[in-house]
C-alpha positions, -999 to 999 in steps of 0.1 A, spaced: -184 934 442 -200 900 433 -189 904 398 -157 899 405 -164 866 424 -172 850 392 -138 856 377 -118 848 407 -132 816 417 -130 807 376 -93 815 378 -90 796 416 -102 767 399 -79 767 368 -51 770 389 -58 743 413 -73 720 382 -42 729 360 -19 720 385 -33 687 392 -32 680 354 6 693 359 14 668 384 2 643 366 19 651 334 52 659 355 48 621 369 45 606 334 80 624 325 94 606 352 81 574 353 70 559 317 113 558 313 114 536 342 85 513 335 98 512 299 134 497 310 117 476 340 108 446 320 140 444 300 159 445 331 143 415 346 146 397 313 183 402 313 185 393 354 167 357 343 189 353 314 222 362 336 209 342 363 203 308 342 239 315 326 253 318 362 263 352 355 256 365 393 275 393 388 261 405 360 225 400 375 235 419 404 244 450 382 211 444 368 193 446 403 216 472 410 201 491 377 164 485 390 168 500 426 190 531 404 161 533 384 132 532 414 155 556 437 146 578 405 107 576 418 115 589 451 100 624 449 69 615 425 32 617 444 6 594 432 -19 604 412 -44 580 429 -36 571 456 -19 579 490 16 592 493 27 572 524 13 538 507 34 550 480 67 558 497 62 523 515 56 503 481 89 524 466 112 518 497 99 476 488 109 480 453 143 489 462 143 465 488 136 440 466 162 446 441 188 447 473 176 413 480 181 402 447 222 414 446 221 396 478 208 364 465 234 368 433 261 373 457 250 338 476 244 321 442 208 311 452 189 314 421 155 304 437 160 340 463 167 355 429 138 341 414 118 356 445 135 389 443 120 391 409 86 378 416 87 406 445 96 434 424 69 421 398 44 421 430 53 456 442 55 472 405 21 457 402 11 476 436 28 506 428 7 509 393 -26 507 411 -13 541 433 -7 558 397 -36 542 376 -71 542 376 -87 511 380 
């Protein structure tokens, strides 16, 4: 009978190992496209911005909180999954803030939109990272 202990706690511990390794690969799938288009997307949002283009930065902010709504079901890797849901729903938040601001043709509330999404992407990379 304690044979088999051997084997079984191996195979316990592959599982639960393997699945961790899982996750993690599973959140990589999802989120590397995002962080890839991120910067790009807040590129185009100054250059519409400074070109009075609030439309087309709107579409843009519009195209960040599409892209974070993406996130919604990924877990963190390190970190906690409430800190994580509350730095997300401030991402999206953010970009709504910024079609706001486009909408009132303020460009220093779009300027701060972006500075918050940059604060809160920053926040959201130490849940996913390790440090």
């Amino acid at each position: 009978m304690k044979r088999n202990i051997l084997p079984v706690l191996l195979l316990v511990s592959a599982i639960v190992f393997g699945s961790a390794a899982v996750a993690a690969d599973n959140n990589l799938i999802v989120i590397q496209p995002v962080m890839q288009k991120l910067p790009a997307a807040m590129q185009d949002i100054q250059a519409k911005s400074a070109a009075k283009d609030y439309f087309g930065a709107a579409e843009k902010f519009m195209d960040i909180a599409r892209l974070f709504k993406s996130l919604e079901n990924v877990v963190p890797t390190n970190g906690d999954k409430a800190k994580w849901d509350q730095t997300h729903q401030a991402l999206i938040n953010s970009a709504f803030k910024g079609i706001g601001a486009c909408g009132a043709k303020d460009d220093d509330d779009i300027k701060k939109a972006i500075s918050d999404l940059a604060k809160y992407k920053d926040e959201g990379h130490k849940l996913f990272i390790k440090q």
